[in-house]
MDTraj code that builds the backbone (N, CA, C; nanometers):
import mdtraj as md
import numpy as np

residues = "UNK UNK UNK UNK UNK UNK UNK UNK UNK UNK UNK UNK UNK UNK UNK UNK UNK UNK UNK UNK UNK UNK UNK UNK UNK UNK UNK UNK UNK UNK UNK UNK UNK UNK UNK UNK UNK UNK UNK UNK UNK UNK UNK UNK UNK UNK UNK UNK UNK UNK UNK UNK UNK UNK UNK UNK UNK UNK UNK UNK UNK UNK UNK UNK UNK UNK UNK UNK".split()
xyz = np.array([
    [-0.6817, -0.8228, -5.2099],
    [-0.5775, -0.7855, -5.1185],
    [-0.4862, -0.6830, -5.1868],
    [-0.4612, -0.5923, -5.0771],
    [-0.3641, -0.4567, -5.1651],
    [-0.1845, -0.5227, -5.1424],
    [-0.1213, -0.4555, -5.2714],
    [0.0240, -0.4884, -5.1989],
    [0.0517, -0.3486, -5.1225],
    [0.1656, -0.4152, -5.0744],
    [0.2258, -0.2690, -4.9919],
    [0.3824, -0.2116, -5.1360],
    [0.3447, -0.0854, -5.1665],
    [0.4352, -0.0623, -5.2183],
    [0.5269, 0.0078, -5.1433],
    [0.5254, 0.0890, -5.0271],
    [0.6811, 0.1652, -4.9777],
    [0.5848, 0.1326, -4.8124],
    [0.7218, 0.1680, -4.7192],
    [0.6619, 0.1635, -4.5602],
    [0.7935, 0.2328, -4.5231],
    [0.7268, 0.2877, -4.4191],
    [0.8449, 0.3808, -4.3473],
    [0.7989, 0.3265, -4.1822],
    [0.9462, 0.3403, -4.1197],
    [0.9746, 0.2190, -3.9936],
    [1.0514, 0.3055, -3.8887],
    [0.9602, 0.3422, -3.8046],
    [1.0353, 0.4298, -3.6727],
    [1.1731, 0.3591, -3.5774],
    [1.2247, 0.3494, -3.5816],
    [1.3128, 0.2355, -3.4992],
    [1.4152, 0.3218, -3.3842],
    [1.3849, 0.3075, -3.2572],
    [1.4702, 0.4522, -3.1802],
    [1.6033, 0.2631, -3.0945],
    [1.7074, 0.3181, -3.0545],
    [1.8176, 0.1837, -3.0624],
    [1.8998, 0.3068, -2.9630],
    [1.8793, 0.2742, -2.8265],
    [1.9346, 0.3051, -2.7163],
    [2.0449, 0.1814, -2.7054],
    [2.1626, 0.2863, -2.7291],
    [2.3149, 0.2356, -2.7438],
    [2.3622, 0.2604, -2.5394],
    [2.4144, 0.1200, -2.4640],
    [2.4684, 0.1811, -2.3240],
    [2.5898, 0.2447, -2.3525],
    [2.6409, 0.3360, -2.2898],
    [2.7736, 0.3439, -2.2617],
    [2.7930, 0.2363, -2.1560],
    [2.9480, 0.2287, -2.1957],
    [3.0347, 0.1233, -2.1571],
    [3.0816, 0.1517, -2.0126],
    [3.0837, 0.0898, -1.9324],
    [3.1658, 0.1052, -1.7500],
    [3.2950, 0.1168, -1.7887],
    [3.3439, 0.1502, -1.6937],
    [3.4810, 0.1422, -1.6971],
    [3.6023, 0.2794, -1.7678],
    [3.4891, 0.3694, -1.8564],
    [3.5664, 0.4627, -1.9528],
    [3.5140, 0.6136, -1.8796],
    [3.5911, 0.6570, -1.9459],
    [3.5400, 0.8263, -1.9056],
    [3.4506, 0.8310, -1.9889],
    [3.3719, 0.9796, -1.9718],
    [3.2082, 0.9902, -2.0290],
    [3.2690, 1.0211, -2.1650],
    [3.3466, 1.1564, -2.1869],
    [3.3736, 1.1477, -2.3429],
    [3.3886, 1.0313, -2.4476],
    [3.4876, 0.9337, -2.3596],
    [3.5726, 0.7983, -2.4387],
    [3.4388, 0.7043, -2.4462],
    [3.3543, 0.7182, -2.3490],
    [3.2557, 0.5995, -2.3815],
    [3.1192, 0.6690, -2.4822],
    [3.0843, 0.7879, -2.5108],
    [3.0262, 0.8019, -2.6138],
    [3.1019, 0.7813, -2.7205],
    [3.1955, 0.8659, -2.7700],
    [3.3042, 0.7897, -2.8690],
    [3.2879, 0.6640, -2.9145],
    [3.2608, 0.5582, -2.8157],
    [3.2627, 0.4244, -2.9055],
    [3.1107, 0.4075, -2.8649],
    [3.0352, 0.4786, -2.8581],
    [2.8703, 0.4548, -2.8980],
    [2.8886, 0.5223, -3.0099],
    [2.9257, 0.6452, -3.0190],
    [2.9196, 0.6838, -3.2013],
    [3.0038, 0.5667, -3.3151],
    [3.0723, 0.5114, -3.2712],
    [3.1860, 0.4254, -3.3355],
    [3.0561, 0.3007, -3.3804],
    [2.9954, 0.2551, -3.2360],
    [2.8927, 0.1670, -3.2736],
    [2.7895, 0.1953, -3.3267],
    [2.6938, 0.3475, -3.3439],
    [2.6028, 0.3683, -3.4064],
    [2.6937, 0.4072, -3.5828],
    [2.7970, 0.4322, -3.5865],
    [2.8408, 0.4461, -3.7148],
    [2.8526, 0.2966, -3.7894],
    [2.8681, 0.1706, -3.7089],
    [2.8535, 0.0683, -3.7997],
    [2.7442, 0.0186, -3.8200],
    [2.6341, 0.0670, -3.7176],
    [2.5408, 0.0411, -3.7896],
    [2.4428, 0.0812, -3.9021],
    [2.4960, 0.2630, -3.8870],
    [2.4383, 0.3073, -4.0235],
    [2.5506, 0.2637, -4.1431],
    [2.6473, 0.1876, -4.1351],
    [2.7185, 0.1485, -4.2664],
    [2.6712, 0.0124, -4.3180],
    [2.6030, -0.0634, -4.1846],
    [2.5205, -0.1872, -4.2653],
    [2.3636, -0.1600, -4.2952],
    [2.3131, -0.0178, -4.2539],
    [2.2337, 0.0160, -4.3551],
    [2.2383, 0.0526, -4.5071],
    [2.3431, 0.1094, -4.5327],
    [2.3905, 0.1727, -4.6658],
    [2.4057, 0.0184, -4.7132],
    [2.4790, -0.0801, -4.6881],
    [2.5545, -0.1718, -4.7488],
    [2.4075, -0.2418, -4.7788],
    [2.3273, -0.2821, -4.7157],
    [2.2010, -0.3349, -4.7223],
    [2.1297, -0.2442, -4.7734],
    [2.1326, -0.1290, -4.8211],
    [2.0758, -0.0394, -4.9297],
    [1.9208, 0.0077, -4.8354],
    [1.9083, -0.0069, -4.7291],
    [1.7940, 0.0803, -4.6788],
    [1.8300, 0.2007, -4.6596],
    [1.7088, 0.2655, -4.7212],
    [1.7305, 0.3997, -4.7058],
    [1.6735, 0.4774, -4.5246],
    [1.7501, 0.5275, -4.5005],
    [1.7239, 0.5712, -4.3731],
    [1.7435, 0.7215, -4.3271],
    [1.7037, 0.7358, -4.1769],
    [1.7593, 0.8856, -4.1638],
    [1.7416, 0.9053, -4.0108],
    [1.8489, 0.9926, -3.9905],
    [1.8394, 1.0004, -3.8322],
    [1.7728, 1.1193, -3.7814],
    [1.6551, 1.0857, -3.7083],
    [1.5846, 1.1918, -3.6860],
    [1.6110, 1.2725, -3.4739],
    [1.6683, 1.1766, -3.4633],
    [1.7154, 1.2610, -3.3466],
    [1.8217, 1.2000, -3.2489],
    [1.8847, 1.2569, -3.2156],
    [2.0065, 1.1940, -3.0848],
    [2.0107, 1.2555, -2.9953],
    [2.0196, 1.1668, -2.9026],
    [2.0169, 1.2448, -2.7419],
    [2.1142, 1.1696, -2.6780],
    [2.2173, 1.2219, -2.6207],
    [2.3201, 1.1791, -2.5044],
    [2.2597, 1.2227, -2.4039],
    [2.2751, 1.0923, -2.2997],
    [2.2764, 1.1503, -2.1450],
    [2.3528, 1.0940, -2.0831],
    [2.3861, 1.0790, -1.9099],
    [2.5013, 1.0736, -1.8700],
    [2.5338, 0.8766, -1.8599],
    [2.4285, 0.8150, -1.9188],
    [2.4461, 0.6644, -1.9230],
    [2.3976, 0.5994, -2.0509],
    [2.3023, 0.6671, -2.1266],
    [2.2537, 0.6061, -2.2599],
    [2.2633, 0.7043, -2.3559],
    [2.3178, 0.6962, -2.4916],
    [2.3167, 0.7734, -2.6399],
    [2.2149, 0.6957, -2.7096],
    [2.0670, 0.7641, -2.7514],
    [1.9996, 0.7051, -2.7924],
    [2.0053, 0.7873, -2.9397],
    [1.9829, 0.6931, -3.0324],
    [1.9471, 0.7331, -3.1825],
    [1.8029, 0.6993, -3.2216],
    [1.7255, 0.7427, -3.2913],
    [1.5905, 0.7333, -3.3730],
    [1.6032, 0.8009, -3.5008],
    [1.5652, 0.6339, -3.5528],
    [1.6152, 0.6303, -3.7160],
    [1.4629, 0.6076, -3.7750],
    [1.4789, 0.6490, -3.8841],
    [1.3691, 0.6209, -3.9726],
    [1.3822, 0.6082, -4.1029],
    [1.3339, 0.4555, -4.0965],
    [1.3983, 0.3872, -4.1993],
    [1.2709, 0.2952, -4.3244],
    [1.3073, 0.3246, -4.4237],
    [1.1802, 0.2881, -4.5053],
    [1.2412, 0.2633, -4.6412],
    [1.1586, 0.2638, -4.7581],
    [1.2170, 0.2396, -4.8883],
    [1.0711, 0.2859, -4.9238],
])
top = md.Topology()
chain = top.add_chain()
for i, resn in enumerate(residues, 1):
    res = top.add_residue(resn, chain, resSeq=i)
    for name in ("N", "CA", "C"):
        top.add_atom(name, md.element.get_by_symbol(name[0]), res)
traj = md.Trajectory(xyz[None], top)
């Protein structure tokens, strides 16, 4: 049996905007929420990287790729 020494991990994490806010104010706190989650990547030491973002007028989607 082989070990696995490194793996790299596509992971795309469609953030909603929130009801209730204007379109600017509610991406704002999707970036607010995709920013804590790349800070509990760092803190958890995976190395990662954002390979693309797309806003539209109801979902901010991120696709990360994340591996060691």
């Amino acid at each position: 049996m082989k070990r696995i020494q490194s793996a790299c991990i596509y992971k795309t994490i469609h953030f909603q905007l929130k009801d209730g806010l204007e379109h600017e104010a509610a991406v704002a706190a999707v970036r607010q929420e995709a920013a804590a989650y790349e800070a509990g990547l760092r803190q958890k030491n995976v190395g990662y990287r954002i390979l693309e973002e797309v806003t539209t007028r109801r979902i901010c989607t991120f696709c990360f790729l994340c591996g060691t």
